[in-house]
PyMOL commands that place a pseudoatom at each C-alpha (Angstrom):
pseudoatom trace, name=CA, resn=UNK, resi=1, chain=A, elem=C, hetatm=0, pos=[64.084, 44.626, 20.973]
pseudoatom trace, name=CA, resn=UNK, resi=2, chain=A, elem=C, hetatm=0, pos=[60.711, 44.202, 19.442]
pseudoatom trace, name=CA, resn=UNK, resi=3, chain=A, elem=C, hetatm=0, pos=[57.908, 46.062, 20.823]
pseudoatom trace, name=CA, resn=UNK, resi=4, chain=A, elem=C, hetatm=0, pos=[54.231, 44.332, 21.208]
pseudoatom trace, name=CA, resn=UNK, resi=5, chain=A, elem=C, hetatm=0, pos=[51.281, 45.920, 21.620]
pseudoatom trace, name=CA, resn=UNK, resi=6, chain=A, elem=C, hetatm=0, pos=[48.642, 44.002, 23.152]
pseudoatom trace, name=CA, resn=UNK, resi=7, chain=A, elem=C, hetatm=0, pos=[45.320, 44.418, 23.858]
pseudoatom trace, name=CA, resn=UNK, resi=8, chain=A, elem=C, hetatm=0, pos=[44.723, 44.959, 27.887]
pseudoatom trace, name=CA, resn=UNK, resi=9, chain=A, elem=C, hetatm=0, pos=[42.345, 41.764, 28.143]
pseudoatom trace, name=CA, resn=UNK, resi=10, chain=A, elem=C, hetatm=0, pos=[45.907, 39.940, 26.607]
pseudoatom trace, name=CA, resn=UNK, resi=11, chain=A, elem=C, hetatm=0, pos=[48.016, 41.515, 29.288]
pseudoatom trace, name=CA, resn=UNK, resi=12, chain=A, elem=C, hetatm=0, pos=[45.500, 40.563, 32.037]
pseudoatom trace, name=CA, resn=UNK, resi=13, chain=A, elem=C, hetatm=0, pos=[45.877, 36.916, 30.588]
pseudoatom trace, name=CA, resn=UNK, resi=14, chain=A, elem=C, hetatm=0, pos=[49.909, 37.061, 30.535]
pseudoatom trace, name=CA, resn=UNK, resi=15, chain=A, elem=C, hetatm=0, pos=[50.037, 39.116, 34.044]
pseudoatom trace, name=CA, resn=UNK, resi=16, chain=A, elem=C, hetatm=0, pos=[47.649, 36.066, 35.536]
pseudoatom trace, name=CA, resn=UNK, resi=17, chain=A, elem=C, hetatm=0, pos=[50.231, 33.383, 33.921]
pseudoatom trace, name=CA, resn=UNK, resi=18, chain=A, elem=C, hetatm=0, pos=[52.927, 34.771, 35.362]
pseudoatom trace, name=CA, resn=UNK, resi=19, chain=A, elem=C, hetatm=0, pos=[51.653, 35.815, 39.032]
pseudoatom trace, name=CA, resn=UNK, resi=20, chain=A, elem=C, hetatm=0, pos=[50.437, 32.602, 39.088]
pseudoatom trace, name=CA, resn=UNK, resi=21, chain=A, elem=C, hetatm=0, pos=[53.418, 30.837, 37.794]
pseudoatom trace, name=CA, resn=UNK, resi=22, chain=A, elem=C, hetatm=0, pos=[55.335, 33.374, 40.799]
pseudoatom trace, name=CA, resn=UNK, resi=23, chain=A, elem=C, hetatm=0, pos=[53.103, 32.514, 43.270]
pseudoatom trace, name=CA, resn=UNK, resi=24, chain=A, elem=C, hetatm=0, pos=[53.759, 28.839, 42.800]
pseudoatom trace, name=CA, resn=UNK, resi=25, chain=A, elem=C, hetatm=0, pos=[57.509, 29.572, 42.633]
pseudoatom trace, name=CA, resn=UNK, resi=26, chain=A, elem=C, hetatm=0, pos=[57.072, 30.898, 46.262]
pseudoatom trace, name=CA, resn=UNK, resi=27, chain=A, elem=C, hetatm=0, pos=[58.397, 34.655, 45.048]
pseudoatom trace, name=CA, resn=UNK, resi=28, chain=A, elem=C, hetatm=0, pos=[58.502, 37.601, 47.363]
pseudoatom trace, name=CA, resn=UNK, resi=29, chain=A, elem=C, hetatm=0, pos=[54.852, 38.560, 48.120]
pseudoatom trace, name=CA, resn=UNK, resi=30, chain=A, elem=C, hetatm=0, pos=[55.776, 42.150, 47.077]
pseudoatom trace, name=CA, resn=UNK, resi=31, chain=A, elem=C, hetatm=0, pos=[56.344, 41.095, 43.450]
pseudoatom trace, name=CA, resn=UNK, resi=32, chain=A, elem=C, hetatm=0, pos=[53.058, 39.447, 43.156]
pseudoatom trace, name=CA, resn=UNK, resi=33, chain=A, elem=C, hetatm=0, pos=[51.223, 42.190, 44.729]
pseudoatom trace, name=CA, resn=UNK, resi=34, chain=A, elem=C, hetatm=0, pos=[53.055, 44.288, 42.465]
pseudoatom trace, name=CA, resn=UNK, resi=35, chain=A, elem=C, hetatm=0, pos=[51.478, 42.055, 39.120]
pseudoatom trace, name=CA, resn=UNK, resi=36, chain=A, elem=C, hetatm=0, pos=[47.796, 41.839, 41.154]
pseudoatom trace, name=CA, resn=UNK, resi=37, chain=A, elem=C, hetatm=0, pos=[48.016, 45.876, 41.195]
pseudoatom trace, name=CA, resn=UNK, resi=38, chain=A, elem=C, hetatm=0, pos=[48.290, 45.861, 37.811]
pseudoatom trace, name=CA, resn=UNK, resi=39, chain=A, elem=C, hetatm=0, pos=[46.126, 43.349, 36.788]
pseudoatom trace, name=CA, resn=UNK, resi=40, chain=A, elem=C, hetatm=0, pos=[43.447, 45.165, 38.846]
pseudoatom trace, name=CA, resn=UNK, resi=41, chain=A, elem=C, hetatm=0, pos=[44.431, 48.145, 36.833]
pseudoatom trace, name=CA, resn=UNK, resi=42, chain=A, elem=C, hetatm=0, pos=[43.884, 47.297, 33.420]
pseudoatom trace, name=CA, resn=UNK, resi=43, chain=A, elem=C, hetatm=0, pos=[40.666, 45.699, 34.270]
pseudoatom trace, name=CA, resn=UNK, resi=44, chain=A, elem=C, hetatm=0, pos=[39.266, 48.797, 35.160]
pseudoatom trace, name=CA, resn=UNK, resi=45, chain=A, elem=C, hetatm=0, pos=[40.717, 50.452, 32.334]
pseudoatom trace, name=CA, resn=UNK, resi=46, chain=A, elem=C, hetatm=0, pos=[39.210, 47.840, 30.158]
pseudoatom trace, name=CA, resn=UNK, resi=47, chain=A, elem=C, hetatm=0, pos=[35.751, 48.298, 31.919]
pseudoatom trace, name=CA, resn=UNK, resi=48, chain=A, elem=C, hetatm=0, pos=[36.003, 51.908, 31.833]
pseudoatom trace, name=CA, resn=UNK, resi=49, chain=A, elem=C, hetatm=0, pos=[36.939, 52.062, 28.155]
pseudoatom trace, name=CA, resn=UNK, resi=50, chain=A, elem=C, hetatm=0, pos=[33.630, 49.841, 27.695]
pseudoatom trace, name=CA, resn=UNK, resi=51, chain=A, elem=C, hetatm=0, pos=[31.385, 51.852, 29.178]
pseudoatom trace, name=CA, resn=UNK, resi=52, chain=A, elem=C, hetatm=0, pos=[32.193, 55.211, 27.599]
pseudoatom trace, name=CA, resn=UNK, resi=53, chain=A, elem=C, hetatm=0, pos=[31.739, 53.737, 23.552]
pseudoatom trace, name=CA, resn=UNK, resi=54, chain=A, elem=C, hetatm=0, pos=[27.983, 52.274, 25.131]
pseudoatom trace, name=CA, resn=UNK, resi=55, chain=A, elem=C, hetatm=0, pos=[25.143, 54.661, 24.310]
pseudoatom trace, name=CA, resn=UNK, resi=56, chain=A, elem=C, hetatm=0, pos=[23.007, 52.141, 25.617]
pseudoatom trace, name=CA, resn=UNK, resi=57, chain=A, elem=C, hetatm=0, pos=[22.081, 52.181, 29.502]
pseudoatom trace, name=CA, resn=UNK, resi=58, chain=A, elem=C, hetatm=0, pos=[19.314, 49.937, 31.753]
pseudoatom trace, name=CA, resn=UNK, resi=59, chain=A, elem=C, hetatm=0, pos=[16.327, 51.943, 32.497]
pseudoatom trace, name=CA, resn=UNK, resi=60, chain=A, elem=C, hetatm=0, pos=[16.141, 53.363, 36.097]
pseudoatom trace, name=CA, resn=UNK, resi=61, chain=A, elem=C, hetatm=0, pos=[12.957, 52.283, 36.608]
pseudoatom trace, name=CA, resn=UNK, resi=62, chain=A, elem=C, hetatm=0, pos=[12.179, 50.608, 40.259]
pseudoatom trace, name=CA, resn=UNK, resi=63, chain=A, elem=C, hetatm=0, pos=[12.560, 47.106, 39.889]
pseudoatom trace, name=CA, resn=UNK, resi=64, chain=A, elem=C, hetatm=0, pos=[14.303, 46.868, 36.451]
pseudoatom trace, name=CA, resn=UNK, resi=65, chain=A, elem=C, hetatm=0, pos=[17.579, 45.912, 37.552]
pseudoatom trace, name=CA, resn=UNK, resi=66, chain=A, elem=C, hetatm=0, pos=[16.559, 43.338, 39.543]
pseudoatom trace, name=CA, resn=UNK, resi=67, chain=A, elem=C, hetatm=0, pos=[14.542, 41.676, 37.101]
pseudoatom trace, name=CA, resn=UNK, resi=68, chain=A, elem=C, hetatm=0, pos=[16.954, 42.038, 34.470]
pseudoatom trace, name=CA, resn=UNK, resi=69, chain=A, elem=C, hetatm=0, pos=[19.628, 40.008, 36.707]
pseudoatom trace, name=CA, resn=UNK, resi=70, chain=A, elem=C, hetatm=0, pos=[16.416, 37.391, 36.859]
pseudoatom trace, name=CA, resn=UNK, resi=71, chain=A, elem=C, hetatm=0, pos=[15.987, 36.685, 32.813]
pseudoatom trace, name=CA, resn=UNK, resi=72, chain=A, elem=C, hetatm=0, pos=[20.147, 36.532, 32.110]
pseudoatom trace, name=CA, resn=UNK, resi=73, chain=A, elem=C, hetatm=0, pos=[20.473, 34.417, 35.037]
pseudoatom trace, name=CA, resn=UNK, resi=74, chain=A, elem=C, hetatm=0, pos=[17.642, 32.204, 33.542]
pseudoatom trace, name=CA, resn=UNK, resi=75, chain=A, elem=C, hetatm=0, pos=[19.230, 32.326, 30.214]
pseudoatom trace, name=CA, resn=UNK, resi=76, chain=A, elem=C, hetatm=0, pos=[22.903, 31.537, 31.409]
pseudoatom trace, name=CA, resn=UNK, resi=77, chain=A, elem=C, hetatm=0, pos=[20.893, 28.037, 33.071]
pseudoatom trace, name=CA, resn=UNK, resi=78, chain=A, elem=C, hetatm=0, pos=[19.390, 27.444, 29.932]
pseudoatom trace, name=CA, resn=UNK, resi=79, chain=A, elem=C, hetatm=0, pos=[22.774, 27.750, 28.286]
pseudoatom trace, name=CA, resn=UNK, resi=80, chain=A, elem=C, hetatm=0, pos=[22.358, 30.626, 26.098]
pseudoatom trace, name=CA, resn=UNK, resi=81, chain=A, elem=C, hetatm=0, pos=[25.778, 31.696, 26.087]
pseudoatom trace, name=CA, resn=UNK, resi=82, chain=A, elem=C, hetatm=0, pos=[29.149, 30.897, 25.451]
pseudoatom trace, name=CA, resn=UNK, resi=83, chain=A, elem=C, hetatm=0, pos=[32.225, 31.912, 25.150]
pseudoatom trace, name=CA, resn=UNK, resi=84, chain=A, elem=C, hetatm=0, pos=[33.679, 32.482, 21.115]
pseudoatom trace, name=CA, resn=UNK, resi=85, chain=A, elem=C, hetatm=0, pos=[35.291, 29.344, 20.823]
pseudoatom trace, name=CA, resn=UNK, resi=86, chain=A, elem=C, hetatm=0, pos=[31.656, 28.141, 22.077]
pseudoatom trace, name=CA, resn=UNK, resi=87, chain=A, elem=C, hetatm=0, pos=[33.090, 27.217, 25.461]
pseudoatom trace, name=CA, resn=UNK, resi=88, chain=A, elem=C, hetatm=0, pos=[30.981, 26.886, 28.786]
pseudoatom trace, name=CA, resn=UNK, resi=89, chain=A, elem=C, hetatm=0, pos=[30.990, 30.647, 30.762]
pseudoatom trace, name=CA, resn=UNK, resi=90, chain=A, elem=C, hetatm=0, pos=[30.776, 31.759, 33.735]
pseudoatom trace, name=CA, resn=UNK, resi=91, chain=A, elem=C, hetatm=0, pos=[27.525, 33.814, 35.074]
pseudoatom trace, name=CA, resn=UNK, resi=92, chain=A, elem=C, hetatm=0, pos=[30.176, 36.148, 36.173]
pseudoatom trace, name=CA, resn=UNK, resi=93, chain=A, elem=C, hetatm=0, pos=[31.627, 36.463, 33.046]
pseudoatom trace, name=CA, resn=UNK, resi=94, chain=A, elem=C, hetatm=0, pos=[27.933, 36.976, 31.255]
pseudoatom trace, name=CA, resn=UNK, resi=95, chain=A, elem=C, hetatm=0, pos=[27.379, 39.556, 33.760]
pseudoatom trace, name=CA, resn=UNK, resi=96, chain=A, elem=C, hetatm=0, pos=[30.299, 41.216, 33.653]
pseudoatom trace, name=CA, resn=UNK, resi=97, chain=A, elem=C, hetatm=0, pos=[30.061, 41.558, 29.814]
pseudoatom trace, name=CA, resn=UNK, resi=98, chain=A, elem=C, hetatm=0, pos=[26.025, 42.522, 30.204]
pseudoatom trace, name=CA, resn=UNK, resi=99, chain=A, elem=C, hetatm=0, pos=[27.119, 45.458, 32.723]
pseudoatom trace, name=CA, resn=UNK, resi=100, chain=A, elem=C, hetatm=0, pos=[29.456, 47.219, 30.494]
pseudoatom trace, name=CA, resn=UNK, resi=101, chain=A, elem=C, hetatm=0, pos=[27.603, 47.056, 27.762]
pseudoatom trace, name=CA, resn=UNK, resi=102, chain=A, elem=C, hetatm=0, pos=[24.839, 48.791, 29.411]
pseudoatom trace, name=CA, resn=UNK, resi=103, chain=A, elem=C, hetatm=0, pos=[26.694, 50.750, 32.021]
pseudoatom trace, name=CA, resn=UNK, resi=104, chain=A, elem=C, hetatm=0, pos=[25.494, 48.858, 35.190]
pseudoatom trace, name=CA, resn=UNK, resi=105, chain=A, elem=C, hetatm=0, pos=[28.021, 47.005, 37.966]
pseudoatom trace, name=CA, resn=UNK, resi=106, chain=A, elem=C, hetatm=0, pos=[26.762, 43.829, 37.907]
pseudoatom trace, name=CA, resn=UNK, resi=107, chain=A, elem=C, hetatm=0, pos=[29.423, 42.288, 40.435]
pseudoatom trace, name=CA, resn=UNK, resi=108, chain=A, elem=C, hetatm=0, pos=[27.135, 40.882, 42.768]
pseudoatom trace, name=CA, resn=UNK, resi=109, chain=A, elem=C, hetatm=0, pos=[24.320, 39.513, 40.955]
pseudoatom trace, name=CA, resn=UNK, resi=110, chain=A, elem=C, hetatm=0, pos=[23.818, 36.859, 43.326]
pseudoatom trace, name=CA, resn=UNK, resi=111, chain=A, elem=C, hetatm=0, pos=[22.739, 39.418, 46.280]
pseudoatom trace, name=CA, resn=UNK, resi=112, chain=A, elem=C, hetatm=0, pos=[20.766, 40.972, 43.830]
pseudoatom trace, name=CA, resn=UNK, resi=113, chain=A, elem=C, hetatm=0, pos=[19.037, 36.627, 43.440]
pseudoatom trace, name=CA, resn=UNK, resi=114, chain=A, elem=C, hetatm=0, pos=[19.102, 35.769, 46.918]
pseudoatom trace, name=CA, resn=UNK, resi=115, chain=A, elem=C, hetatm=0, pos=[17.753, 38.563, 48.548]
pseudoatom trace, name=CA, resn=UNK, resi=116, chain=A, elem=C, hetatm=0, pos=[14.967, 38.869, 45.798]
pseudoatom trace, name=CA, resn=UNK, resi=117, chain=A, elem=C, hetatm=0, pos=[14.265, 34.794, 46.550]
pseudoatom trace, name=CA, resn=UNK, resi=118, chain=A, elem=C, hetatm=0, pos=[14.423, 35.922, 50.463]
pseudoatom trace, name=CA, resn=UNK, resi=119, chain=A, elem=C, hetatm=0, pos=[12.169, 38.668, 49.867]
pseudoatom trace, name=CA, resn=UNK, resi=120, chain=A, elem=C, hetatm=0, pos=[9.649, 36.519, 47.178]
pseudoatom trace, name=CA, resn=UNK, resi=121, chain=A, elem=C, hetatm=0, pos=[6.078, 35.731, 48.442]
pseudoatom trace, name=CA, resn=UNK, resi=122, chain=A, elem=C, hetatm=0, pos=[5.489, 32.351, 49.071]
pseudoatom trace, name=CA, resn=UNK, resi=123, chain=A, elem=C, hetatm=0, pos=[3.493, 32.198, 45.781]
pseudoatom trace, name=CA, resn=UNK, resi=124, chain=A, elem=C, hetatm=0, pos=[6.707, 33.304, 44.110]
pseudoatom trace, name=CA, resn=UNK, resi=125, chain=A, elem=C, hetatm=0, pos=[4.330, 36.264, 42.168]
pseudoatom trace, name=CA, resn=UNK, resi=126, chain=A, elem=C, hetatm=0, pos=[6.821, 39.299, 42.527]
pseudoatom trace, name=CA, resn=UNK, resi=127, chain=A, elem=C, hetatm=0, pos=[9.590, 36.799, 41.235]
pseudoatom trace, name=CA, resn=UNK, resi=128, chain=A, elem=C, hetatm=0, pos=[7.853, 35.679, 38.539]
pseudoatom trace, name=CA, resn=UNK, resi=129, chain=A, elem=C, hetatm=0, pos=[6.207, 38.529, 37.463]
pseudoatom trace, name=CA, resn=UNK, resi=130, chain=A, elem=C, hetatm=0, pos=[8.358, 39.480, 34.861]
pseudoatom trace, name=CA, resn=UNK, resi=131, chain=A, elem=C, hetatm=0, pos=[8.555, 36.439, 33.295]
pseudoatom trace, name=CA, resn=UNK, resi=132, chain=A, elem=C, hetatm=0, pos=[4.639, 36.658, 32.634]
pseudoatom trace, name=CA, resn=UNK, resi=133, chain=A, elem=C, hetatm=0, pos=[4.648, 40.487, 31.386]
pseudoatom trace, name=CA, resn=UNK, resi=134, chain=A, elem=C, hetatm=0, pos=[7.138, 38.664, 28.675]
pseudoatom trace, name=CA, resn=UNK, resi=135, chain=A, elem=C, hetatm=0, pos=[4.978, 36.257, 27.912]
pseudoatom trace, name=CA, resn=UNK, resi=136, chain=A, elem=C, hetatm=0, pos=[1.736, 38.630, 27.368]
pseudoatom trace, name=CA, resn=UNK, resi=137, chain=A, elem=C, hetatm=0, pos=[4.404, 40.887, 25.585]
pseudoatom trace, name=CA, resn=UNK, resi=138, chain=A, elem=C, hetatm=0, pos=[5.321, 37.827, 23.125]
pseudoatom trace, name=CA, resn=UNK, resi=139, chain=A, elem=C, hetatm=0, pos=[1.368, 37.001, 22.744]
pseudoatom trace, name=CA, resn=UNK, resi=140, chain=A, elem=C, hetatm=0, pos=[1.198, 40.412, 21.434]
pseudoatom trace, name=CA, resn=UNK, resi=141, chain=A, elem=C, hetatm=0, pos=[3.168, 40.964, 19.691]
pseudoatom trace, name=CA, resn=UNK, resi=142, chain=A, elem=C, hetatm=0, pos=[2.721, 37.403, 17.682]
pseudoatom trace, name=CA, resn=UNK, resi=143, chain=A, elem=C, hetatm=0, pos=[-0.958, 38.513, 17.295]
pseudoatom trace, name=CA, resn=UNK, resi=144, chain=A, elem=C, hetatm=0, pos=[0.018, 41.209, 15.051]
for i in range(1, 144): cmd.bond("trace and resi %d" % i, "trace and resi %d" % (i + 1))
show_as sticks, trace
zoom trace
């Protein structure tokens, strides 16, 4: 029998298929929870293995995180990224791929968008702030 060796994001695709194509078979709930477990599995071996070959981490500065979350999610709605077949993604997907590159969970970006909205003065300044320290950084720098 010939042995395969793929990649874990390949597995995760093939173990989906095939809970799925279970699941709509009506199999024994044990043997889907069974592929789930696994799935679950090599995703965070896949996210682990990603964050030990980054050098590169998010400053811990107060505030930083946030308003990182704030310019990618402004970039995803400008369409900035795609896939590599230069598909549509996900914000989840961009996220996910942004956090292990730089070592941060970002799995609930959206609490980290709502609550900051919630939380913006009504002038929208704290919210927006960052945007304009990019700005005067881009002036700058342009003036050089």
């Amino acid at each position: 029998m010939e042995q395969h060796n793929f990649s874990n994001q390949k597995q995760i695709e093939l173990l989906q298929i095939l809970n799925f194509a279970l699941y709509k078979k009506q199999c024994p709930h044990n043997t889907c929870g069974i592929i789930e477990r696994k799935i679950k599995l090599l995703e965070q071996a896949e996210q682990e293995a990603a964050h030990t070959n980054s050098n590169l981490q998010l400053s811990a500065k107060k505030g930083f995180k946030v308003n990182f979350i704030r310019i990618i999610n402004c970039l995803c709605e400008l369409s900035f990224f795609t896939d590599k077949k230069g598909n549509d993604i996900t914000k989840k997907e961009v996220f996910k791929t942004f956090g292990n590159a730089i070592s941060q969970d970002f799995s609930t970006f959206q609490n980290y968008l709502s609550t900051t909205k919630a939380a913006a003065n009504n002038d929208m300044r704290s919210t927006l702030s960052v945007f304009e320290k990019l700005l005067a950084k881009q002036l700058e720098i342009s003036n050089k």
